[in-house]
N, C-alpha and C positions, 0 to 999 in steps of 0.2 A: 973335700967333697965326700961325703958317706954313703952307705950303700941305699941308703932312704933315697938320698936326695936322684941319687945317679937311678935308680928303678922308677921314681916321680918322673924325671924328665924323659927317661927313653919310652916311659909307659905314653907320656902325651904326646911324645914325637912320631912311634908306633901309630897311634892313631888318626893322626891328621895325616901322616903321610899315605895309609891303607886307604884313606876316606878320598884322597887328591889322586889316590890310584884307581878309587872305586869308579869315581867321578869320571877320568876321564875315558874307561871303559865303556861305560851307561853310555858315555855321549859321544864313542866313537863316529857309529854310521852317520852324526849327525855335519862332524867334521871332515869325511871324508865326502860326503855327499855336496858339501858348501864349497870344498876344492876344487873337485871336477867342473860344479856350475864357475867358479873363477876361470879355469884353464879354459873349458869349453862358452867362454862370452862372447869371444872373439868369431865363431863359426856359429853359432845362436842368431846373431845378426846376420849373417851370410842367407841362413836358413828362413830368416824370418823376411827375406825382401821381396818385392811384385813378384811373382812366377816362376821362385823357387821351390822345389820340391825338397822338403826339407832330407828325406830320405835318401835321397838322389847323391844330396850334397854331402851329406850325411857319409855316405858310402863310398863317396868319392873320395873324401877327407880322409878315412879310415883306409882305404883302401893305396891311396897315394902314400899313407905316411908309412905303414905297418904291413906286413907281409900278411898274406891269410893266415898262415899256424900260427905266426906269432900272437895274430887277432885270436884265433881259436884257443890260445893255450891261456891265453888274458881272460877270456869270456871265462874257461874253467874255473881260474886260480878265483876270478871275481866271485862265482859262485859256488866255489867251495868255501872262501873264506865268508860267505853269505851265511850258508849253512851249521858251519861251525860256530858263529857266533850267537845264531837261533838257539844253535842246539845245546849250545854253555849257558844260557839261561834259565833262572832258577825255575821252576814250577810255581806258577802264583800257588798260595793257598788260602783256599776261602771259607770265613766260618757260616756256614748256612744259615744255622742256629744253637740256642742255647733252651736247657729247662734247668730251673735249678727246686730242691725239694720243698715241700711245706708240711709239718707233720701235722699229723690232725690236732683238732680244738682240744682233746684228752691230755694231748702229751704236753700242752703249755705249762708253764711252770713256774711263777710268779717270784720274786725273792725271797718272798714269804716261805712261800712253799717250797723252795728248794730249802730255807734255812732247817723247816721245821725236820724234811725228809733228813738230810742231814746229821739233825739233831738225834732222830731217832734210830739211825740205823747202830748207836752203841759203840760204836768204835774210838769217837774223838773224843779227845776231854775236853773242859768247860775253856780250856786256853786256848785250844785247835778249834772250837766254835764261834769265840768271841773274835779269832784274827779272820779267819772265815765271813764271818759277818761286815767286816769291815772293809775288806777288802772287795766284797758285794756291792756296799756301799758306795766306793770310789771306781767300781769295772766302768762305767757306761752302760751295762747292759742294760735291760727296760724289764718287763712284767710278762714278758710272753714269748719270752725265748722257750727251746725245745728239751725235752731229757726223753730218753726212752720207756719203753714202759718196765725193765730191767731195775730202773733205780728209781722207778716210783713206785713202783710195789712195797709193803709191807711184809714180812720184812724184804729188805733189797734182794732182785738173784740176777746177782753178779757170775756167768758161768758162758761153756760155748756157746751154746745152744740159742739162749735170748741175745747174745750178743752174734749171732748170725742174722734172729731173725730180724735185730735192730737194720744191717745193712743191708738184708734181704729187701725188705721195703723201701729204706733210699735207694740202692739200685734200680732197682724193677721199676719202682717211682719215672723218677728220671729219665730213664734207656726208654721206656714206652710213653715219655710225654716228647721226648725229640725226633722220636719216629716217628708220633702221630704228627706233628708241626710240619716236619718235614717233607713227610708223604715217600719216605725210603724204605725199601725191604731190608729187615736186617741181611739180607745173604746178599747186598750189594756192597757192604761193610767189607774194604781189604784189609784194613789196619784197628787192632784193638788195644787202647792202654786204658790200665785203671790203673789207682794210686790208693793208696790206703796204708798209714804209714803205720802203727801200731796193731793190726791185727793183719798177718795174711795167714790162712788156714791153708788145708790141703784138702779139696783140690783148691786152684788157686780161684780168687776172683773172675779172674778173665776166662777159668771154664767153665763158672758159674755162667758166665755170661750168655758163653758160647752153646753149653747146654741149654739155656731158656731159650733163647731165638732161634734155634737152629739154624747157625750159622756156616756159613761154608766151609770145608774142612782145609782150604786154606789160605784163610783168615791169618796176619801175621800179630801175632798177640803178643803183650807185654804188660807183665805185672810189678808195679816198685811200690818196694814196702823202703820203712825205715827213712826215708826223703824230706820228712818233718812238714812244715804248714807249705812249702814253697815247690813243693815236689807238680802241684798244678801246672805251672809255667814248665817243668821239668818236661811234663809228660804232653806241652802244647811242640814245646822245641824239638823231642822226639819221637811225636807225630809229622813236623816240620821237616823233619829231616828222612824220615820212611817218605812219605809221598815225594820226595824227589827219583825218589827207588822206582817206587810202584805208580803205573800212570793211569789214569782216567780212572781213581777210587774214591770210597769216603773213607773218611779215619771217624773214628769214635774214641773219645777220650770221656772217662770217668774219674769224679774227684768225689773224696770222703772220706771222713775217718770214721773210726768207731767208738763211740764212749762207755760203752758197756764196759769191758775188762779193762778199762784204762782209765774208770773213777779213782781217786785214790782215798783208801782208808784208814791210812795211820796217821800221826800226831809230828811228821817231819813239818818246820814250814816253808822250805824251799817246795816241797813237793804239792804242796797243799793250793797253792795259786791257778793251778790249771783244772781244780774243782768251781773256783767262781767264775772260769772264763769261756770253758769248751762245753757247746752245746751240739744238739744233730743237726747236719745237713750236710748237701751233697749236691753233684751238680753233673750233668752232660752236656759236650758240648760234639756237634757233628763238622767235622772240617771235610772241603774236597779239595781236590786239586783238577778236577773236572772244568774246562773253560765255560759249558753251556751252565754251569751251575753261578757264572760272575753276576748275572743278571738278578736271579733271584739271593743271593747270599746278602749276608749283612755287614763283612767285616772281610777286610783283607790283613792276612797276616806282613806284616813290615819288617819287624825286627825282632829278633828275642838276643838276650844278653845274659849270659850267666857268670857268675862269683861266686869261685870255692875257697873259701878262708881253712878249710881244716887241716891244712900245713900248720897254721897257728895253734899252740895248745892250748889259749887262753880262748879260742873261738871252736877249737873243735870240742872242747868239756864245758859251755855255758848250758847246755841246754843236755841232757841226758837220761834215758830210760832207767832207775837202779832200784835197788832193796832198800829200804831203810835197815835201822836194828832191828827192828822187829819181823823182818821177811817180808815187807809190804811194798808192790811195786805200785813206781810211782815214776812221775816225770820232774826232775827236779830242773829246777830255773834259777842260772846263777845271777850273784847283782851284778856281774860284769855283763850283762846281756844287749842294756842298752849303748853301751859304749863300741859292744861287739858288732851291735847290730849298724853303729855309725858309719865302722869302719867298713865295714860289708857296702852299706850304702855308698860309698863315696869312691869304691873299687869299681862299681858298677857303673854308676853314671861319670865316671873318666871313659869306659868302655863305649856310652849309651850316647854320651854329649855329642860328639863328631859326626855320630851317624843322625842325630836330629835334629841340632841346634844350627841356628843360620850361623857365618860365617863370623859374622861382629861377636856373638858372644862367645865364638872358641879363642877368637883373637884374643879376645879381655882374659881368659880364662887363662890361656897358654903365657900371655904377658906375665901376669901374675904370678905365674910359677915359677918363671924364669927368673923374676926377681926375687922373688922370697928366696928360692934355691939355690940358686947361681949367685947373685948379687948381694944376699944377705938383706937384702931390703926390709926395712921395718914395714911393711904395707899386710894390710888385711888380703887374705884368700876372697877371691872372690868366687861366689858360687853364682854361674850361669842362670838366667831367668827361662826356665822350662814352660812358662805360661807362653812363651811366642812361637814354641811349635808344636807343643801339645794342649789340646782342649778341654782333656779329663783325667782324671785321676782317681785309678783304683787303688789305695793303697792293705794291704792285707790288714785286717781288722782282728788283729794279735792282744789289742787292749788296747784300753786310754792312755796307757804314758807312752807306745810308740808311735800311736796317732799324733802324741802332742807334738813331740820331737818330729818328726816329720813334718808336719804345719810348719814351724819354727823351721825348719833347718832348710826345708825345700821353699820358704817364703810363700805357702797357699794361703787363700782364702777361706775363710768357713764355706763358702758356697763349692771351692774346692774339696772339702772335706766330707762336702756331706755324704756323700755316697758310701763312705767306709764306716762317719759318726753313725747313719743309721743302721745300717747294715749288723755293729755290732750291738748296737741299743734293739732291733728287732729282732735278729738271730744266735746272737751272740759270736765267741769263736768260732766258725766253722772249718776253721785249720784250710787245707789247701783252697776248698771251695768257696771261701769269702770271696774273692772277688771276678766269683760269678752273679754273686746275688745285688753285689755290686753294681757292673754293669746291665745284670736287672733293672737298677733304681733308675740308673741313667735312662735307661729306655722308658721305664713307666711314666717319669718325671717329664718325657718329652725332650730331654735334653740331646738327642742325637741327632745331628744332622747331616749331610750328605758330605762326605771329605773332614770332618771331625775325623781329631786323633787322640785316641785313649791308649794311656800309659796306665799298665799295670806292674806293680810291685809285691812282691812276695819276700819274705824270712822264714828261715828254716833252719833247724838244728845241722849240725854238721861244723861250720856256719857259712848259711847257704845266703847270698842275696840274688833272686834273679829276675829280671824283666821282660816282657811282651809291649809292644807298640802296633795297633791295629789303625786299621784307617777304615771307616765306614764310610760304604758306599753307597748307602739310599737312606734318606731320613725314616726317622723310626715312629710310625704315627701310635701316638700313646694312646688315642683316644679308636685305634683300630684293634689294639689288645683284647683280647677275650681273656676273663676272669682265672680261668686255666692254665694259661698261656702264660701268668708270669708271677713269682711268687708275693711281689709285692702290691698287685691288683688293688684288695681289699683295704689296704693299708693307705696306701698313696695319697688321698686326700688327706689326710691326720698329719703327714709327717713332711717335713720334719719338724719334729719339738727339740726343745730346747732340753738339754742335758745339765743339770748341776753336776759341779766337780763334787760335789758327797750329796747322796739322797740317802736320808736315814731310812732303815727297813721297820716296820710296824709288824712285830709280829704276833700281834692280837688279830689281825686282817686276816690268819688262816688257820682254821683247824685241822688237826690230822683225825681221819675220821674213829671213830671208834673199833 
């Protein structure tokens, strides 16, 4: 038996036995409350006959059996162990709302037009335009995804400054369209995170923040930089985990990256792929842990799961910030990515399965293991059917080949897909914040309903896989949306269209102006 096999099976043993511990915590006062009514049947009829005083009998019974202290010190133990188990319970936390960014009609940016910008900014050679283009070709993305006005300029200016003012706008954006939704004063804000994985300046984001809304000075603020596309879930988990801390607050979490300093301009083609895929956008989302807030929120947090692979060296160097020869930084993408990204996958939902999958498919899942592992069985892995206790699926919208593979390997639907398929054909990469604009679509599309549960997925350099499971609590009326309210308003009747696996780009369809 090797050390794979012996880590497979304690890792699934681990989890069904935490889930059969979890369970029957959840369901304790239920089982003690079904015991007393057993023990207490036999005096229940006593109490329940012509002209009995149930109280009477009641006191009589207690009193004939039990000494007074002994009754007083039972009444205590009862109601401390009452208290204590209230008080061991997690803090719901509820997402109020979400905004996520749209940048204006200027800053769209056609393929065309990204090819031609591209083309003229001087730097590539005619072999780094032509793999460029091609790989345009094959992204998913559509005609009207976002670039700044940084790298639409003539020539391009790539420096701090436009690459502030890029996040200056998705921030401010965002943070004052979930406020207005909301109807909350930023100084009722106890918890602040924002994520921003390739740029964090000094001062940081979060006193960016703190400066604009003048927020209370103590606000508990967190900035993560460096956390890659999945740092989102990162910073929903610890939000999750602060509002256990702090009681009766909102948390504010902010997602974005920046693509101003992190275009890249030399002729590497590892580095070169995250030019046809990362576009802008950003997203807020407001969480409470506030009870009077259940009523109005939209979503209640269930689960988050997180998978750190960077013990592995072949998962912590797939994805990496570097120089090329020529001094030009860049985010290079190894071909191990998709395989790395597998195994990430499959670390998580062993973690994910237990805690949402009905009982029949852990049993099939855990059988199978034990055979393949234990018994050497020639029998196929079986991968759990996640469609029977999850109803949507945000998967991080990283590109078209990890969407394929995911389809394929999680057995979705296209109609399961589509929230990520559009999401990266209208926005492109949006790194952590895709699958906010995501569960945008869900909403615009109508698809939320009351007790719906959306599974969200992220990837991330590191190699990070990590997951959120929400449960919505009031259907989501799409036709009650205002235009503002959600960034896929104007879109939503058009889509979804159909994506060719290669759309050739025309690049006589744009000119660069004179």
């Amino acid at each position: 038996m090797d050390r794979e096999l012996v880590r497979t099976v304690k890792l699934a043993t681990k989890n069904h036995a935490g889930v059969l511990c979890r369970r029957v915590v959840r369901h304790l006062p239920h089982i003690v409350a079904v015991t007393a009514l057993v023990v207490a049947a036999p005096r229940l009829s006593m109490m329940t006959a012509p002209g009995a005083s149930w109280v009477r009998v009641l006191w009589t019974e207690l009193a004939g059996e039990v000494s007074a202290p002994a009754l007083a010190v039972a009444c205590w133990l009862a109601a401390l162990a009452a208290y204590t188990y209230a008080a061991s319970r997690p803090q719901p936390v509820y997402l109020v709302d979400l905004a996520g960014y749209k940048a204006p009609v200027e800053h769209e940016a056609s393929r065309a037009k990204t090819i031609a910008h591209f083309s003229r900014c001087g730097r590539f050679s005619g072999e780094s335009m032509a793999f460029q283009k091609r790989m345009l070709e094959r992204s998913g993305l559509g005609e009207a995804t976002h670039f700044p006005t940084s790298l639409l300029s003539l020539p391009v200016d790539m420096c701090l400054c436009t690459a502030r003012d890029e996040s200056h706008a998705v921030i401010f954006g965002v943070v004052d369209e979930v406020l207005r939704k909301t109807a909350v004063a930023a100084s009722d804000v106890g918890v602040l995170i924002f994520n921003s994985s390739l740029l964090s300046p000094t001062p940081s984001f979060t006193s960016l923040i703190v400066n604009r809304y003048k927020m209370r000075p103590d606000v508990v603020s967190h900035n993560l930089s460096g956390m890659g596309c999945s740092a989102g879930i990162i910073a929903i988990d610890l939000a999750k985990r602060l509002l256990q801390v702090h009681e009766n607050t909102y948390a504010l979490v902010v997602s974005t990256e920046n693509i101003t300093l992190n275009a890249y301009m030399g002729n590497n083609r590892s580095m070169l792929v995250t030019n046809t895929l990362f576009r802008v956008g950003g997203a807020a989302i407001l969480l409470s842990n506030r009870r009077a807030d259940r009523r109005r929120a939209k979503y209640q947090l269930i689960h988050t799961v997180r998978t750190h692979r960077g013990a592995h060296d072949q998962s912590f160097g797939c994805v990496t910030q570097e120089e090329d020869d020529a001094g030009q930084v860049g985010v290079s993408l190894s071909k191990e990515l998709m395989v790395v990204a597998g195994e990430a996958l499959k670390t998580n939902i062993t973690t994910l399965g237990p805690l949402v999958l009905p009982m029949s498919e852990q049993l099939r899942f855990l059988a199978t293991v034990v055979l393949k592992k234990v018994f050497r069985a020639d029998v196929k892995a079986y991968l759990p059917d996640f469609k029977l206790a999850l109803d949507h699926f945000c998967i991080h919208a990283g590109g078209r080949g990890v969407l394929d593979e995911l389809e394929k390997s999680l057995k979705l639907s296209p109609w399961d897909m589509e929230p990520s398929r559009m999401t990266l054909y209208r926005f492109g990469n949006t790194s952590s914040s895709s699958l906010w604009y995501e569960l945008a679509y869900c909403e615009a599309k109508g698809r939320i309903r009351k007790g719906d549960r959306v599974w969200q997925i992220a990837f991330g350099s590191g190699f990070k896989c990590n997951s959120a499971v929400w449960k919505a609590l009031r259907p989501i009326d799409a036709a009650a949306i205002a235009a503002g309210d959600n960034p896929w308003m104007k879109d939503v009747d058009v889509l979804p269209v159909d994506v060719p696996k290669v759309v050739l780009i025309d690049e006589s369809s744009y000119q660069l102006p004179n």
